[in-house]
N, C-alpha and C positions, 0 to 999 in steps of 0.2 A: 504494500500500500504506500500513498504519497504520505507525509510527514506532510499533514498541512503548514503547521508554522513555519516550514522551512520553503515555501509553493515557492515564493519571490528569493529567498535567501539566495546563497552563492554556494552552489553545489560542484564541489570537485569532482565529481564522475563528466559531469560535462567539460570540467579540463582534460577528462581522462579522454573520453571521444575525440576531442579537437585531435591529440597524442595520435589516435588509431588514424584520423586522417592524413593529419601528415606524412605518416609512417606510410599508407599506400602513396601517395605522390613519391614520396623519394626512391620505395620498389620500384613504379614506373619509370619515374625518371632515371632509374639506373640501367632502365635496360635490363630489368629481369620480366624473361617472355613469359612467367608463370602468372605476373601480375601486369598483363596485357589490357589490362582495363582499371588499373589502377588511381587513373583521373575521376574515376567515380569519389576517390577524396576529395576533390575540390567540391564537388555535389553538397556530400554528407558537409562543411563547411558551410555552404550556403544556405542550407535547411536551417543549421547551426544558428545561423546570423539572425534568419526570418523571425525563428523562436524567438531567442533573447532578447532580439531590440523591443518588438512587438508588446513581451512581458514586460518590458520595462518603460515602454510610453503608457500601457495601460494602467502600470500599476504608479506610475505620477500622475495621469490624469484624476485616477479614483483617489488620489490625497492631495490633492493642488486645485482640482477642477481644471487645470490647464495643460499646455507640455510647452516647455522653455527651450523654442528653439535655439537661443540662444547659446544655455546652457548643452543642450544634447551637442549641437555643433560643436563648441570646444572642447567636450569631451571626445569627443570621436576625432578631433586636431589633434589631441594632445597625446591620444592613444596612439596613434597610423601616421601621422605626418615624422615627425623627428628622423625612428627607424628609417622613414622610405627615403626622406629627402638625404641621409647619409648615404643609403645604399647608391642613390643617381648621383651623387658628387663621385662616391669612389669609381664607378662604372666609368663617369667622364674623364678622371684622372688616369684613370688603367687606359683607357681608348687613347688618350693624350699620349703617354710613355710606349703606343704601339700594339696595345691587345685587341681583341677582337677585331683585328684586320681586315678580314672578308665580309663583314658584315656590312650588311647595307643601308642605308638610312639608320644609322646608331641613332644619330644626332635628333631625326621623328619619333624613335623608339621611346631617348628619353625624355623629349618634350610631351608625348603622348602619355607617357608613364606619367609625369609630373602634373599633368593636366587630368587625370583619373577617364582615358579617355581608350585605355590602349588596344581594348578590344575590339574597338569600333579601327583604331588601327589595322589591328589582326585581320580584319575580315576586307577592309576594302583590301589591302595587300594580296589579297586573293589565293592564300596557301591556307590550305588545312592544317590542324592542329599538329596529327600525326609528322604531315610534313616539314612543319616549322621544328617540334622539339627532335625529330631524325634528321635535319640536314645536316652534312657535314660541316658544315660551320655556322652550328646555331647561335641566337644573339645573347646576351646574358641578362634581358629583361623580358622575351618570352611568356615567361610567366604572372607578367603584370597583367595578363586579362582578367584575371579574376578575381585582382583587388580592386581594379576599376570596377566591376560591375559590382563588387561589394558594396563599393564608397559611391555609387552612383543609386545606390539603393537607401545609403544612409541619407542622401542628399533629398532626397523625395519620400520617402514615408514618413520621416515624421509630419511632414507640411498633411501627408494625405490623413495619417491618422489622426491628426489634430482636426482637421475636418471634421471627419467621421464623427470624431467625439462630440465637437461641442454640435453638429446637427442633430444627435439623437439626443442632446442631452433630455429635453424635455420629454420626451417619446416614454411611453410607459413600456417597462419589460424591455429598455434600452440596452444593455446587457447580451439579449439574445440577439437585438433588431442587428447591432452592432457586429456579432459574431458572424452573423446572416451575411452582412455585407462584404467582409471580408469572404466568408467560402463564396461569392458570386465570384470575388475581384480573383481568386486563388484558381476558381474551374477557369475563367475565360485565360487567364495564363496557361493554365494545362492544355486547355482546347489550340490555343492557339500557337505554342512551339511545335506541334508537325506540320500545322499548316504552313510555319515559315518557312519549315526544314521542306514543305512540296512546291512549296511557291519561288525559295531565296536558293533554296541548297543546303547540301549539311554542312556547306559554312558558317552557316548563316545561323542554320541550327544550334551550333556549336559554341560559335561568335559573341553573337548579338543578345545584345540586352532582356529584348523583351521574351527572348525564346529560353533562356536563363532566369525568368524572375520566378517561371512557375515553383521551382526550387523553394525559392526562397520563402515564395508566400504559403507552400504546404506550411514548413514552418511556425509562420503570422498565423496559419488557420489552425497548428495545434494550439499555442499559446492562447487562442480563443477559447478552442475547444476547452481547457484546462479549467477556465474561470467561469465557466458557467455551467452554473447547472449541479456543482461536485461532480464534474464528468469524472474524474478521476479516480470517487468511489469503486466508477461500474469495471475498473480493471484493476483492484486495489490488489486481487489475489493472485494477478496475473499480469503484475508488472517488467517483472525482473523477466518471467517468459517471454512477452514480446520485445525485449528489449535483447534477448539469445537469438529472437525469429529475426528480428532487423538487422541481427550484427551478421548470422550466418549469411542474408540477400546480402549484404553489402559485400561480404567476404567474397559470396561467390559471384557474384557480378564482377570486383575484382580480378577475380582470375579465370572468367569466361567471356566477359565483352572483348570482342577485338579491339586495335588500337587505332584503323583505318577506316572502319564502318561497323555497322550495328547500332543499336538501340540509339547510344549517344548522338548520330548523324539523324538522327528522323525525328528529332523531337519529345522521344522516351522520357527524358532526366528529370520531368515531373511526376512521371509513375513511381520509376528511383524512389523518387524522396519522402515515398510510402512509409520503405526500409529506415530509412535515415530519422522519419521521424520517431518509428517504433523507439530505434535506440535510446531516443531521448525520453520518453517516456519509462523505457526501462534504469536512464540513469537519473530519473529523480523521483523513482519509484524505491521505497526501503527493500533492499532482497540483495542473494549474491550477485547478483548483476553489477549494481552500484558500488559494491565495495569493493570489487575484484578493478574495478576502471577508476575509483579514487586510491587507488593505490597510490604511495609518495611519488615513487619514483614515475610514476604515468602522469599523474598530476604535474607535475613537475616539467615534462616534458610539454605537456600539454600548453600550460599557462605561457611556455614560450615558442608555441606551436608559428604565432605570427613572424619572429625573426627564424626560425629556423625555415620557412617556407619563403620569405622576404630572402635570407641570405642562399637558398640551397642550389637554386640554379647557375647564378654565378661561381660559385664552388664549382660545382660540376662541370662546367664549360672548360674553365680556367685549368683545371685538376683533370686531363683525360688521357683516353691510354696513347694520344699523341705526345704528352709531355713526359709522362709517369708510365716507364715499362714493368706494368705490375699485372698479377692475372687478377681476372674480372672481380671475384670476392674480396682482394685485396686494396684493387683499386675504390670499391664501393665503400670499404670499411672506411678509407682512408679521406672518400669523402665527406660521410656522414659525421664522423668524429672531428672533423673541421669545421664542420657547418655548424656542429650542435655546440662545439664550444666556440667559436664567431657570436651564436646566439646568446648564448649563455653572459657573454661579454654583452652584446648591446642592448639586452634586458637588463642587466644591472647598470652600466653606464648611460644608456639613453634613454630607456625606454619606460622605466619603472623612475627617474628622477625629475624626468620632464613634465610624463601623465599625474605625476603627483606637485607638480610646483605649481606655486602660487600665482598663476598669472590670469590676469581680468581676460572676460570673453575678449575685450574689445584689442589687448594686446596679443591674446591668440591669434584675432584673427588678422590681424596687421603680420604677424610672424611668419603666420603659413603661407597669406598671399606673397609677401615679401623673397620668402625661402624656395616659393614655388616658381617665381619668375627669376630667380638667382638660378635656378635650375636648369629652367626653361636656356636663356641667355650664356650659361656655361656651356649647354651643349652645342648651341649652336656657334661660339666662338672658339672652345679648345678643342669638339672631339673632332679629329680630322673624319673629309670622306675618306673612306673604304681606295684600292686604287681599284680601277677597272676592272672586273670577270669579264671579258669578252664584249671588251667595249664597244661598240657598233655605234653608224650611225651619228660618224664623226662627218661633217664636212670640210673638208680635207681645204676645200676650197676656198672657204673664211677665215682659212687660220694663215693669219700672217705677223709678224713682229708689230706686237704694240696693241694687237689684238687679243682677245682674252681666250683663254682654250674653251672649245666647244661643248656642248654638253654629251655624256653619254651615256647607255643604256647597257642592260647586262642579261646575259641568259641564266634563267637559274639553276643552281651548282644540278639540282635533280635531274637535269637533261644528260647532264655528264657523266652522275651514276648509273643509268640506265645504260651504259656501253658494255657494260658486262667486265670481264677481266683486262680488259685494252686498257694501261694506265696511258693516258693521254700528258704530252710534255708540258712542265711547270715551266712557264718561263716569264719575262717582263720586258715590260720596253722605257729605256729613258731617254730624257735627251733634250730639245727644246722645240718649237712649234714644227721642224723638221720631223722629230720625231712621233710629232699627236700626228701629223698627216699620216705618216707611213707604219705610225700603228692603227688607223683605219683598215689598211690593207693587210696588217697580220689578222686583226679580227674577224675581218671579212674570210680571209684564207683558213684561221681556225675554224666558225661555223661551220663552213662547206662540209667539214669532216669532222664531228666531235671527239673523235679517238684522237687525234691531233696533238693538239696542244690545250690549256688551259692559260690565258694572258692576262697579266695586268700590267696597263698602263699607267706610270708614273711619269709623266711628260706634261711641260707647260711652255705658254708663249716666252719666249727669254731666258731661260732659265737653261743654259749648260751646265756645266758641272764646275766653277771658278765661283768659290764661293765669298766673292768680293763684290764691291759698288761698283756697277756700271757706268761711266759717265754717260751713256744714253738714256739712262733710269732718271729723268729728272724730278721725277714726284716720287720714285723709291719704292711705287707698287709693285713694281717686279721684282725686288729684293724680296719682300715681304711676302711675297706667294713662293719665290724661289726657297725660303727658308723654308715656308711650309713643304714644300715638294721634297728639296731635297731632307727632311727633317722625318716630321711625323709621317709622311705617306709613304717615302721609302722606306723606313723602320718597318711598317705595316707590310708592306708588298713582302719583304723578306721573309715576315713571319709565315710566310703565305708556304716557305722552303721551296723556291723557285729553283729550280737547276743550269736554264739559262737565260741571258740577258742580250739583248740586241741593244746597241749603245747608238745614235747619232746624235751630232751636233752640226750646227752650221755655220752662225753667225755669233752665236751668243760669245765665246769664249774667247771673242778674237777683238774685243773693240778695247778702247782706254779702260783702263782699270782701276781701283783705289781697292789696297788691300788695309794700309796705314795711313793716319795723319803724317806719320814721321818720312814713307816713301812718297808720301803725295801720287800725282797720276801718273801712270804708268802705262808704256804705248806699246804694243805689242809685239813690237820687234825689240823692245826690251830682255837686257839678257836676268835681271832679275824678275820681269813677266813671265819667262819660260820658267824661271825655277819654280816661281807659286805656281804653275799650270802643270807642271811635272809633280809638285806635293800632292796638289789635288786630287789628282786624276790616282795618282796612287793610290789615295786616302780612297776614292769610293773605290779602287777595285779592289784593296784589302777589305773594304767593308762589305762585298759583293762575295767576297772569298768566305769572311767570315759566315755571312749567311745563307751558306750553301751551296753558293752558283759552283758550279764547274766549268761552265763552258762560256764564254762573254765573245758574242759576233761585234766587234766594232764598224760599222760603215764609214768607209770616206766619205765626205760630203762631195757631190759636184759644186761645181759653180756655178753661182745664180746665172741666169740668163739674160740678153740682153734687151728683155722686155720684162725684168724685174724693177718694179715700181720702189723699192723699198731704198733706194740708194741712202749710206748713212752719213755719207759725207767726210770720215775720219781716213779712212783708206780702201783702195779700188778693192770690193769685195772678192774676189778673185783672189786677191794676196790673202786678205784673210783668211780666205777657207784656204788655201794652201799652207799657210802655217799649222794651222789646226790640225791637219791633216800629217804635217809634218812630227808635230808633236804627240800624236796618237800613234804613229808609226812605230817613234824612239821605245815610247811606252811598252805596246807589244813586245817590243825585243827583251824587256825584261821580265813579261811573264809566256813563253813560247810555246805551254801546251797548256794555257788559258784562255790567252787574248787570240782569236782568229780575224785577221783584217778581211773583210768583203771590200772589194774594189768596185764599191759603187757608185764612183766618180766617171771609172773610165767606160763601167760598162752603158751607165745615160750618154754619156756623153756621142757613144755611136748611133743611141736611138735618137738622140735630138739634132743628128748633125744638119739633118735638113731641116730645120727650123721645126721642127714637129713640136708648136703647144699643147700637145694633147696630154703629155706625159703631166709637164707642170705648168698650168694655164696661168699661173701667177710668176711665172717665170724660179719658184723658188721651193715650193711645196709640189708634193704630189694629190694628184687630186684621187678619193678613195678607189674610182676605177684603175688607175695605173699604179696604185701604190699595189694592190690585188694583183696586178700581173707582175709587180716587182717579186710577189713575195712565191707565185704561181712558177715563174721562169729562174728566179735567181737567187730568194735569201733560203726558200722553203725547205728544197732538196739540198741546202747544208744544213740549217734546223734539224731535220730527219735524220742527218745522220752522227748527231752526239749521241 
């Protein structure tokens, strides 16, 4: 039976639930196939949510007559905000110093995280769930959808239940009228997540808010059921049983729903929450039910259920058997006991110091909006992009010095797993707007064939590899991207463990230089020019070395033509690309079964000898159709054969 005096109290069996859910997320997320439906914990969670809040707006209206939105709000700031907004500084900090390299849109991930928004991310993004937490390079916020749809649920019921209340207030038998409304507002959610899932898809099923809420409001509709009536009498002898009947559906729905389709993709997870609600009813039912799940040590885990779920995906990501050669049970153990004590730490340091300090609504809520756009604003100015997967859909033809690099587009990683055993070649392109052109043409030449290759482009307008002030940089923007380039997105691209690197330059590394105040400008038949252009070039190819490249194709540059528009005025381009050239040569000679020169100077220069603008209609880039034959006729079949 329930302990009535205890109906509202703070019942440890229900930290012990929280416990059992998490516990299946992290099975699933570990990639144990036994608990191939393990995301039924986020579910049993949501039911979770529905209950509590529900009990606890009704049981302040029935002693206040009202509900202080004010108050609920900064409680629920003060509880979920701190944890999360720590979590998205250190995600943007890791991505700044080079992690998460292949991901895409970090910078939306954690503006959409910070915004309680990310689910709705998740689904226009257009990858299933299955696919996002199985890609080979999944993101490490992921699994923010289903704090957004939590915090998007806190954000809207209490306005509706305060409704609710004060229109029945006067209503005779209010009580029931009340409960009533809520099972209408609970069936049309049930009713309505398969029809999203027939109408939207099972992304959408899966995704989206409203096909998710039915979860929650089973929940809201037990906590009704609870207060009225002493419903709770009619199973008082048969508490702790339904709460074994719900735990065993939960159990085995765990380890029977697929992780690709089935019940969860059609709108099912309100039937689910049948299960989910049993348990709860058994854990605040007196019997071995409840006391077998307020055990210390489940409690215990439970009550820090939100940071271990908050910190476990980044663990995971971070911590994989790319980094850590350990077999599968070791590697698991290894991340759970980092997750749980991560946790463990930011429940005592933020989580439990913050939700209990003294601070007025009205400075909460200045802190979180504050904290929230410090977030927002973080991402979007330190987490670099991603460098290119199979950049496409460069115009090769806009990109000129002084121009800004093109935007581009990416296939995703899942096309390339589908090749079967054919490991396709890691490789990258750098160099400066020579380079975006004629990495059009390698991406172009990758697609054709996915077994290929796999590219990322790290190349921008200006930006060679002389990591000094341009005197043609007169505003200094192209220092400033060039830092980025060669900084955080090369780091990244590395991580990526590229094997090889196609290198060109043109113009960039050949104009006046300033390395120092104390050398002043420096011209490029300078013999102290050659020496910083000699350090540098080192400098990236032992950095090229260190991160795993083997093989570095350098192209000569040709020489612009003489219907290039870009004349710089310091010396006849032609000499500069021959120093350049010259000095890439020297280079080579000191690493000889690294460095491969491509003589891509001599061999345009046969195709353009009768004026043919077709190859580079700007007299200096190639345009992506001829870069695609560059790579078809001449860079491809030496690529192929490292």
């Amino acid at each position: 039976m329930m302990d009535s005096s205890e109906r509202l109290q703070y019942q440890p069996a229900i930290d012990g639930l929280r416990a059992v859910a998490v516990a299946l997320v992290l099975l699933f997320h570990g990639g144990w196939t036994l608990f191939s439906g393990g995301y039924v914990g986020v579910s049993l969670f949501f039911t979770l949510s529905g209950f509590l809040i529900t009990s606890l707006l009704v049981q302040e209206f029935e002693s206040t007559i009202t509900i202080s939105l004010k108050a609920f709000y900064t409680r629920r700031m003060k509880r979920i905000l701190p944890a999360s907004v720590v979590c998205l500084v250190i995600i943007s900090l890791l991505a700044w110093r080079g992690h998460f390299a292949s991901v895409e849109g970090l910078q939306t991930d954690i503006s959409s995280a910070a915004l309680q928004v990310f689910n709705w991310r998740a689904l226009f993004r257009g990858q299933s769930y299955a696919a996002l937490i199985g890609a080979s390079e999944p993101g490490p916020l992921d699994h923010f959808w289903s704090l957004s749809i939590e915090e998007q649920f806190y954000w809207l019921w209490p306005i509706a239940m305060l409704f609710i209340m004060r229109k029945t207030m006067k209503v005779r038998d209010n009580a029931q009228i009340r409960a009533k409304i809520i099972y209408i507002v609970t069936f049309a959610f049930v009713v309505i997540a398969p029809v999203i899932a027939k109408v939207w898809g099972p992304n959408a099923a899966y995704w989206a808010s409203p096909a998710r809420m039915g979860e929650i409001m089973v929940g809201a509709s037990l906590a009704m059921w609870i207060r009225t009536s002493n419903n709770m009498t009619r199973v008082k002898s048969s508490g702790s049983l339904l709460g074994c009947i719900g735990l065993v559906a939960v159990l085995v729905s765990a380890m029977t729903w697929p992780s690709e389709s089935g019940p969860a993709y059609v709108g099912l997870f309100p039937i689910f929450a049948i299960a989910s609600a049993a348990t709860i009813i058994g854990a605040i039912s007196i019997g071995r039910f409840r006391s077998v799940l307020a055990h210390r040590l489940v409690v215990a885990l439970g009550r820090r259920s939100y940071g271990i779920y908050l910190i476990h995906w980044p663990v995971f990501v971070l911590v994989d058997e790319n980094r850590f050669d350990l077999a599968k049970g070791t590697l698991f153990t290894f991340r759970v006991v980092i997750t749980v004590f991560l946790a463990w730490v930011s429940y005592a340091l933020i989580e439990q110091p913050l939700r209990h300090g003294k601070f007025s609504w009205r400075n909460t809520f200045v802190l979180a909006g504050s904290s929230t756009a410090a977030v927002v604003l973080l991402a979007m100015t330190l987490v670099p992009k991603p460098p290119t997967l199979f950049a496409a859909e460069v115009d090769a033809g806009e990109v000129s010095l002084g121009r800004e690099q093109s935007s581009v587009q990416s296939i995703p990683t899942t096309e390339v797993d589908q090749l079967g055993n054919q490991e396709p070649i890691k490789m990258m392109v750098l160099g400066d707007s020579t380079a975006v052109a004629l990495g059009a043409g390698i991406v172009s030449w990758a697609k054709e064939d996915l077994s290929r290759a796999r590219v990322a482009v790290v190349a921008h307008t200006a930006c060679g590899f002389a990591r000094a002030t341009s005197v043609e940089d007169n505003t200094g923007n192209f220092r400033r991207d060039c830092d980025q380039t060669l900084g955080p997105q090369l780091t990244a691209a590395l991580n990526l463990r590229p094997t090889v690197a196609v290198l060109m330059v043109g113009l960039a590394d050949s104009g006046p230089m300033i390395w120092s105040q104390e050398e002043g400008v420096l011209q490029p038949n300078d013999a102290k020019f050659a020496d910083h252009i000699h350090s540098e070039y080192r400098q990236l190819v032992d950095q090229l070395i260190a991160g795993g490249v083997k093989n570095i194709d350098w192209l000569l540059a040709p020489h612009p033509t003489t219907w290039w528009l870009g004349n710089l005025g310091h010396a006849p381009e032609s000499l500069r690309t021959d120093l350049t050239n010259t000095w890439i040569t020297q280079l080579a000679s000191e690493y000889p079964n690294i460095i491969h020169i491509i003589r891509f100077d001599q061999w345009l220069e046969v195709k353009e000898e009768n004026g043919d603008r077709s190859w580079r209609p700007d007299g200096l880039h190639l345009s992506e159709e001829s870069a695609l034959k560059v790579m078809n006729d001449l860079i491809g079949p030496i690529l192929l054969t490292h």
